[in-house]
C-alpha positions as CSV (number, residue, x, y, z in Angstrom):
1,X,11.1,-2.8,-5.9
2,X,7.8,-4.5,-5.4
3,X,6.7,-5.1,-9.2
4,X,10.8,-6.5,-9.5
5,X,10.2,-8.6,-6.8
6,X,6.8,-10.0,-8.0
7,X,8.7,-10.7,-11.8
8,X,11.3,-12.5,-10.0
9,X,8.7,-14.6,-8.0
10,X,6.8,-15.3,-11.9
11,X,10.3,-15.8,-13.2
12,X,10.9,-18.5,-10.8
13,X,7.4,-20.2,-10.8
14,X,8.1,-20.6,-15.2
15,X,11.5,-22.4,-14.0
16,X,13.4,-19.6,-15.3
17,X,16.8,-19.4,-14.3
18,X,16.9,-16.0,-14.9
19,X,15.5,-15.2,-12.1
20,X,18.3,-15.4,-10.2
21,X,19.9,-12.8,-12.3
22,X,16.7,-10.4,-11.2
23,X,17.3,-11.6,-7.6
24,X,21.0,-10.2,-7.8
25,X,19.9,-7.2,-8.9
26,X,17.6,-6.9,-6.1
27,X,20.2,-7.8,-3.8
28,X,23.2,-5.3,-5.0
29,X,20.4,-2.7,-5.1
30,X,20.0,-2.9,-1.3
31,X,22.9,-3.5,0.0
32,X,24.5,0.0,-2.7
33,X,22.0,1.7,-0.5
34,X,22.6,0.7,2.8
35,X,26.1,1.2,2.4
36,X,25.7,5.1,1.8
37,X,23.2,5.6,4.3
38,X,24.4,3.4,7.0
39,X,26.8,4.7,8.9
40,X,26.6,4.2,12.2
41,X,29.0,2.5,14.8
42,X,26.5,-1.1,14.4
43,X,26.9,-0.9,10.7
44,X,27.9,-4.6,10.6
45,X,25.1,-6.0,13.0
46,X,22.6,-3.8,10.7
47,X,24.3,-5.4,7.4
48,X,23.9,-8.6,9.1
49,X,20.3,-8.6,9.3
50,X,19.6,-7.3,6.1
51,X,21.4,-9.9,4.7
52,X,19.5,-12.0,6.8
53,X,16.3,-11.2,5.2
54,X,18.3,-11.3,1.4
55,X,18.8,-15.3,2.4
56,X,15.4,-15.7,3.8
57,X,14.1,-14.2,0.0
58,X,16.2,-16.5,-1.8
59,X,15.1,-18.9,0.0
60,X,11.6,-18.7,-0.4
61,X,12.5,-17.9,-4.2
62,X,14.3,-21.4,-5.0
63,X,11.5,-23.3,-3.8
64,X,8.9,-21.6,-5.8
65,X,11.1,-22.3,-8.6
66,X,11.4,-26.3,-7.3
67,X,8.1,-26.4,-7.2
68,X,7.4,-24.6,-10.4
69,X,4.6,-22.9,-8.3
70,X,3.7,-19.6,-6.6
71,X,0.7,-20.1,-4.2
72,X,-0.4,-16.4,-3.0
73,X,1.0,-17.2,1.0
74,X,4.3,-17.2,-0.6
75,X,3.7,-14.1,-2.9
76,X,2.3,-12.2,0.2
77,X,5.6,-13.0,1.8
78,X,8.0,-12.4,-0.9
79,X,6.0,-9.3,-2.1
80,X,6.7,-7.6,1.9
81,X,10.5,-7.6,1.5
82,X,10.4,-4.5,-0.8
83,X,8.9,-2.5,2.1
84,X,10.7,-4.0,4.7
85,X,14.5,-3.7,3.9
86,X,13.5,-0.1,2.7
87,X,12.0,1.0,6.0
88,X,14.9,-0.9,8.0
89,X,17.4,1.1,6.0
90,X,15.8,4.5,6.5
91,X,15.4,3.7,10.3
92,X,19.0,2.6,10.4
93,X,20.2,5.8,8.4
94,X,18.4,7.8,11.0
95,X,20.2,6.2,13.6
96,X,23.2,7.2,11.8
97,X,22.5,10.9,11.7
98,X,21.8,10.7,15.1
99,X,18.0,10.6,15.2
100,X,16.3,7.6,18.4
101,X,14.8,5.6,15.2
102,X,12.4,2.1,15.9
103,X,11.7,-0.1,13.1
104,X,8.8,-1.8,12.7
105,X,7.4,-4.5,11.0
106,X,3.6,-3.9,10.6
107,X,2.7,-7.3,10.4
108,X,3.5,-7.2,14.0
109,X,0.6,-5.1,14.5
110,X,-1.7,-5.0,12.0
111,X,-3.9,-7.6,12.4
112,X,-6.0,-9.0,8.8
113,X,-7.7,-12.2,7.8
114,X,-6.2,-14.8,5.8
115,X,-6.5,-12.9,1.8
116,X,-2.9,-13.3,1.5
117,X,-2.9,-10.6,-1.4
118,X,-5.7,-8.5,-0.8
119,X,-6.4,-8.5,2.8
120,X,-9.0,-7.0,5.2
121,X,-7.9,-5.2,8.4
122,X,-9.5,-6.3,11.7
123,X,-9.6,-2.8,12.7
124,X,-10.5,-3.5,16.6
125,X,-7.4,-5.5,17.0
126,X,-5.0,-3.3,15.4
127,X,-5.9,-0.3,17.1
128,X,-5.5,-2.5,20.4
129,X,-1.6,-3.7,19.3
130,X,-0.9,0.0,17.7
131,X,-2.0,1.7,21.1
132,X,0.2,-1.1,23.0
133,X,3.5,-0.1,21.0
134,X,2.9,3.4,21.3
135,X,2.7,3.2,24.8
136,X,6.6,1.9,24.9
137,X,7.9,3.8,22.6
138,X,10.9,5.8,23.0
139,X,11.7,6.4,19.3
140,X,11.0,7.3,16.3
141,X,9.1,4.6,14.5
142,X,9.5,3.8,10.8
143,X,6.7,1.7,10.0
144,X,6.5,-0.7,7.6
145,X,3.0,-0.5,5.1
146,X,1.4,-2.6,3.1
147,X,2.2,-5.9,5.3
148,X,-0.2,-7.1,8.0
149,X,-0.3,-10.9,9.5
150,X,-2.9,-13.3,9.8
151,X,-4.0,-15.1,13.0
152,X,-1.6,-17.7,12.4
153,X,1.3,-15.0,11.9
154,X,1.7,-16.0,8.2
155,X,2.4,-12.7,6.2
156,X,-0.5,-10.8,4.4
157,X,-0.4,-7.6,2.2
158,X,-3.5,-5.0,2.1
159,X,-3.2,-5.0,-2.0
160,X,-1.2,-2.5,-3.9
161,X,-1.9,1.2,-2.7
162,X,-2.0,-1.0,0.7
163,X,1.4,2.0,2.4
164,X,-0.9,4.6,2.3
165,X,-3.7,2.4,3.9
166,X,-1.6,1.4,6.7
167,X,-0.6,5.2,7.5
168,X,-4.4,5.8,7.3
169,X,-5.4,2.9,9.8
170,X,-2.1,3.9,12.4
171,X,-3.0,7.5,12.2
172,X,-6.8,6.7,12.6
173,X,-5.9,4.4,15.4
174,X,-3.5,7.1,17.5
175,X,-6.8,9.8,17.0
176,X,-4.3,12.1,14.9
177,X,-5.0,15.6,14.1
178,X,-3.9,14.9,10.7
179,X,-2.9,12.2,8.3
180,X,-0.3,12.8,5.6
181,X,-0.5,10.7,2.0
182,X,2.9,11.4,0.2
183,X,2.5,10.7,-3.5
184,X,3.8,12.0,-6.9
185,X,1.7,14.2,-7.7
186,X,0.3,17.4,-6.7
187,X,-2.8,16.4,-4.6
188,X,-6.0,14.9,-6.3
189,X,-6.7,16.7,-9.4
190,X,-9.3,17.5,-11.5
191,X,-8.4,14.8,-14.1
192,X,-6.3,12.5,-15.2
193,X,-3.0,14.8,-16.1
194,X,-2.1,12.2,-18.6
195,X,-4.9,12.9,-20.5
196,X,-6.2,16.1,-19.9
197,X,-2.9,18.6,-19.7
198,X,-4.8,21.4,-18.1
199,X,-5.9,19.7,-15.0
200,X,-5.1,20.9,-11.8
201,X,-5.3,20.2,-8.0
202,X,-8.7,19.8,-6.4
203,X,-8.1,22.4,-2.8
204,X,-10.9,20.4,-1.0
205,X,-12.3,17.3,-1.6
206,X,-15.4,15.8,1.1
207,X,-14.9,11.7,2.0
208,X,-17.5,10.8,-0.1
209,X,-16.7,12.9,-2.8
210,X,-12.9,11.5,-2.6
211,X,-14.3,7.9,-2.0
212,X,-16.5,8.4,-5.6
213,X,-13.2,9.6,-7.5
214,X,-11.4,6.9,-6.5
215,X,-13.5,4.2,-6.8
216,X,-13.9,5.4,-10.6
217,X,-10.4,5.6,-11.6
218,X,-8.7,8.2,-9.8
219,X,-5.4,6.2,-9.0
220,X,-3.8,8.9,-6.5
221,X,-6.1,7.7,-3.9
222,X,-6.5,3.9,-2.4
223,X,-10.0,3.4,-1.5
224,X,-9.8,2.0,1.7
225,X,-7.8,4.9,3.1
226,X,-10.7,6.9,3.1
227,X,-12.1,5.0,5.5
228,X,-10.4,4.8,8.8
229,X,-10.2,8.7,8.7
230,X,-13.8,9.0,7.8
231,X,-14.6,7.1,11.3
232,X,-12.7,9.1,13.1
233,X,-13.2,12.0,11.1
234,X,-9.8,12.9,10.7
235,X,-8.3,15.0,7.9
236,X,-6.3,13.3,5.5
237,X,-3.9,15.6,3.3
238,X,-2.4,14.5,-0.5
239,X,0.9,16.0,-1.3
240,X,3.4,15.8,-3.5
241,X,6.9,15.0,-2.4
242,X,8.8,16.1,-5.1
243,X,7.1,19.5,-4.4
244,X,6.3,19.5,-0.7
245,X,5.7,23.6,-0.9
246,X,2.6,22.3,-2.6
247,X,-0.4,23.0,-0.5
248,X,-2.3,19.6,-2.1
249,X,-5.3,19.0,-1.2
250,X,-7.4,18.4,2.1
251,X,-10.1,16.0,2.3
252,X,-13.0,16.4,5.3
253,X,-16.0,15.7,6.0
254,X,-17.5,18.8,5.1
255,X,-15.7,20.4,1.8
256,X,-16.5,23.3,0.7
257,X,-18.3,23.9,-3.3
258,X,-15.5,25.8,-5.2
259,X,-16.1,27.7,-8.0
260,X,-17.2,25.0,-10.8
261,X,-20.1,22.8,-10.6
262,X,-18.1,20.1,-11.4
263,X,-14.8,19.7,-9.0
264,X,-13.4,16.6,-11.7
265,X,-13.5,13.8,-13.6
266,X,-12.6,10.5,-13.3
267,X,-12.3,7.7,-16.1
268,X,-11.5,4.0,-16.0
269,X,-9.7,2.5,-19.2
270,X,-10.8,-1.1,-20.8
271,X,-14.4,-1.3,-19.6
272,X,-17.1,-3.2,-21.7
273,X,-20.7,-2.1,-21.1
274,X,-23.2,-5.2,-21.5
275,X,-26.9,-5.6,-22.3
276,X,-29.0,-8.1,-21.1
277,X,-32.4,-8.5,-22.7
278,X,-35.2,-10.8,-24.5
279,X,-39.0,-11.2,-23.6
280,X,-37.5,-14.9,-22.1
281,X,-36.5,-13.4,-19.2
282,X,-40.3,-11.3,-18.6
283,X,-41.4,-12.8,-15.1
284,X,-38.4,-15.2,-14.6
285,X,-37.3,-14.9,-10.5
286,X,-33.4,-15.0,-10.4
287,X,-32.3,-13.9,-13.7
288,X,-30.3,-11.5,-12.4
289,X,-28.9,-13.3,-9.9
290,X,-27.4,-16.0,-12.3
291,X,-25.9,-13.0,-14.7
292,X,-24.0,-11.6,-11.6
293,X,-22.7,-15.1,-10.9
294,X,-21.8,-16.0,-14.4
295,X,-19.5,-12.4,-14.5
296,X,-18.5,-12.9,-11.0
C-alpha cells in the first residue's frame, strides 16, 4: 500500500489526473477490507473514521497536484496512511472477535527530528511517552510503525524497513525478553535466495555480525533495528509468517561459530568502485576531503 501511495503522490505532483484513478483504488481497497473484518456493534463510527482519514488523503493529494509539487513534509504524511488505516482495521477486527484492542498511532509517541523521510529517533523521549502509555493501558495495543512526529507534531517516517524499527525501539523501551521481526522469509540466510538457490537460514547470528550483513546488502534486516536491542541487549528473533513453525533465526550478543567458517554472504547490486590517483596529489592536505565532498 505504501509504494501505491507514494505513485499516487508522483502522479499528482506531474499533474496527472490519473491519479485519482490510483487514489480510488486505494480507497475501495480499504474500505473491501474493513467491511469483512469489521464487525462489531460500532461498525459505523469505525467506518466513519476511516473515511475520515480517506478525505484527509485526498486532501493532501489534490493540493500536491495544484501545486504541481511534493515537498517531503507532505510525502511523510501521505506515505503514514498505509500503516495507519491497516493497523486501525486489525485493531478494530479484534474488537470484533471479541479481543480489548487499542490503536495507536506512533507518531503519538515516538518522538524524531525533523528528516521527514528518513528520520532519527530521539530515543530518551520515546521510551519516556512509550513507558507513559503503557502504564494506562488496558488493551491490547496495535501499534502503528514506521511513523514518528517531529517536535512541532508534523508527521515523520523512520525510512522504509522503518515497522520493524519501531517494534525494535517499543520492545527495547518496555525491557522485553524478546523481540519478534515478522518477515517473508525464513530468518536471515546465508545468501541472497534469489541468487544462490541453496541458501539456507543462518540459526544464530551475533549484533555485529547481523549489523555487517545488513549494512552490505542483506535486505531481511533494517539496520537500525539492531540497535535498540543491542543497548539493551535484548534478543531479537527473524521469522517467517507464512511459515511460523519455522524456528528463524536468533540474534544475541554472543552467537555461537556453527559449523562453516563462513556463516554468509552478502552482495549489493549497481556499485561502481573508483580510483583516485596521480603524483599531483603527493603532499597535498585535503585531497581527500574534497573527493568525499564532490561524491557526497
Amino acid at each position: 500500500v505504501t509504494d501505491q501511495i507514494i505513485k499516487t503522490a508522483r502522479l499528482a505532483e506531474s499533474q496527472n489526473p490519473q491519479f485519482q484513478t490510483e487514489y480510488q483504488a486505494i480507497k475501495d481497497r480499504h474500505l473491501s477490507i474493513a467491511e469483512e473484518l469489521i464487525t462489531s456493534d460500532d461498525k459505523l463510527i469505525l467506518f466513519e473514521e476511516i473515511l475520515e482519514g480517506l478525505r484527509e488523503m485526498e486532501k493532501l493529494l489534490k493540493g500536491i497536484f495544484l501545486l504541481g509539487a511534493c515537498p517531503d513534509k507532505s510525502l511523510a504524511a501521505l506515505s503514514s496512511f498505509g500503516e495507519r488505516f491497516s493497523c486501525f482495521i486489525i485493531s478494530s477486527a479484534m474488537k470484533s472477535v471479541g479481543i480489548a484492542s487499542m490503536y495507536v498511532n506512533a507518531s503519538q509517541v515516538i518522538s524524531t527530528d525533523s528528516t521527514y523521510l528518513n528520520a532519527k529517533v530521539d530515543l530518551p523521549t520515546t521510551n519516556k511517552n512509550i513507558n507513559q502509555l503503557v502504564e494506562h493501558l488496558n488493551a491490547v495495543p496495535v501499534v502503528t510503525g514506521f511513523i514518528g512526529s517531529d517536535k512541532n507534531h508534523h508527521i515523520t517516517t523512520l525510512g522504509r524497513g522503518g515497522s520493524d524499527y519501531t517494534a525494535s525501539v517499543i520492545g527495547a523501551a518496555l525491557k522485553a525478553k524478546m523481540i519478534e521481526i515478522w518477515t517473508d522469509v525464513d530468518g536471515v540466510l546465508t545468501a541472497n535466495p534469489n541468487i544462490v538457490e541453496r541458501a539456507i537460514t543462518i540459526p544464530e547470528l551475533s549484533y555485529r555480525e547481523a549489523m555487517e550483513l545488513s549494512h552490505f546488502g542483506a535486505k531481511v534486516i533494517y539496520p537500525p533495528t539492531i540497535l535498540p536491542a543491542l543497548v539493551k541487549k535484548i534478543p531479537l528473533t527473524i521469522k517467517n509468517t507464512f511459515n511460523p513453525n519455522h524456528p528463524g533465526t536468533i540474534i544475541v550478543e554472543k552467537a555461537k561459530a556453527g559449523d562453516n567458517p563462513i556463516k554468509g554472504i552478502s552482495s549489493i547490486s549497481e556499485i561502481a568502485l573508483m580510483r583516485l590517483e596521480g603524483s599531483g596529489m603527493f603532499g597535498v592536505v585535503g585531497t581527500a576531503a574534497r573527493l568525499f565532498s564532490s561524491l557526497s
